[in-house]
N, C-alpha and C positions, 0 to 999 in steps of 0.2 A: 525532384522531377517525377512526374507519373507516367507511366507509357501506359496509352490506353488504345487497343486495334493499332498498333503502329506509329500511333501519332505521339510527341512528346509533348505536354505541359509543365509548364515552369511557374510557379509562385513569382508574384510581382517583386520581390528578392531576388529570384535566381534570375529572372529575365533582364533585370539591371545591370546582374554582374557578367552576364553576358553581354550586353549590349555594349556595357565598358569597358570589357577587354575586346570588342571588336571596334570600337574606338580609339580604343590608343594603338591597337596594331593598324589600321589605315589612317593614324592620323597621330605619328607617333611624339608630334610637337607642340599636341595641344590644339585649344581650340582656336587658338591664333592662325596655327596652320591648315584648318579645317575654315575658318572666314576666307583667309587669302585663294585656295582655290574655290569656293566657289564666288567672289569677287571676279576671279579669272573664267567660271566657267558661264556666268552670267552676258561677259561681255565678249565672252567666243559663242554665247548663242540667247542672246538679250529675248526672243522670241517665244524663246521653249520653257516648258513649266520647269522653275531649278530643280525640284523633288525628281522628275524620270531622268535629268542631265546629271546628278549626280548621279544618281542609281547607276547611272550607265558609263558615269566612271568609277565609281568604284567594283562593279563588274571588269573594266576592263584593266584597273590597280591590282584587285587580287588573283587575276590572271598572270600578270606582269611578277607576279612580288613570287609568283611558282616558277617561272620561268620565262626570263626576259628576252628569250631569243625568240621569243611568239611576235608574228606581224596581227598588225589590227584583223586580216583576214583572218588569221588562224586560231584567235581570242575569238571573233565572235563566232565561228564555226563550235570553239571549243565550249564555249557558255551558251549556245540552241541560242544566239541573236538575226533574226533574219534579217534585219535591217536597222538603220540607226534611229532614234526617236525621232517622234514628231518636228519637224522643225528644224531637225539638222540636220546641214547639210555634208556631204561627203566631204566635203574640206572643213567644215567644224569638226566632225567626228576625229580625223587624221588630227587636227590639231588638239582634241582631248587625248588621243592615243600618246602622242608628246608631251602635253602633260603630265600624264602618269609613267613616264618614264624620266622627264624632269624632277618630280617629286621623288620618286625612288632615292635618286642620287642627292635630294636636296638635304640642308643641314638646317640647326635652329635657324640661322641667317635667314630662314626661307626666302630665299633669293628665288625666285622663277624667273623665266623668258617671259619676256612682254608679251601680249596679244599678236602682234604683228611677227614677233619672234616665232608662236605656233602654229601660225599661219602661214607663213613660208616653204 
């Protein structure tokens, strides 16, 4: 790594082994369990680009994975989110919020709640 005025760069090396140790701590089952939710987050908001629906759960995962007594309001006060992405709606977003609280507690089994289960 080189810090140059503050900024840090990484050799195409080191940004790998970063990217996959941040990988397998949001996704600590593999890429099996990185398909099945976004499968899950596709069809809690079939509309929205998948790249910012995840983004935006994984903001609201590694909120959750510091401290899970945070409400969706207080995750995104705490992560500068002024609003949910393009295309989701307040009851998508609530039910991504449940999702990453599903996933938390989930096992290899990645057993999740159905769509309609996050939706509730």
């Amino acid at each position: 790594m080189i810090n140059i005025f503050g900024f840090n760069f990484y050799s195409a090396k080191e940004q790998k082994e970063l990217d996959d140790a941040y990988a397998a701590q949001m996704f600590p089952y593999g890429e099996p369990q990185r398909e099945a939710v976004s499968r899950i987050l596709k069809e809690l908001c079939p509309k929205s680009d998948p790249k910012t629906v995840m983004f935006f759960y994984l903001v609201l995962k590694q909120a959750l994975m510091e401290d899970r007594s945070l409400t969706l309001p207080q995750v995104m006060m705490q992560a500068k989110l002024r609003s949910f992405p393009a295309k989701v709606s307040p009851e998508a977003g609530q039910a991504i919020f449940r999702l990453c609280l599903a996933d938390l507690d989930c096992d290899e089994s990645l057993s999740y709640p159905s769509v309609s289960e996050l939706m509730a």
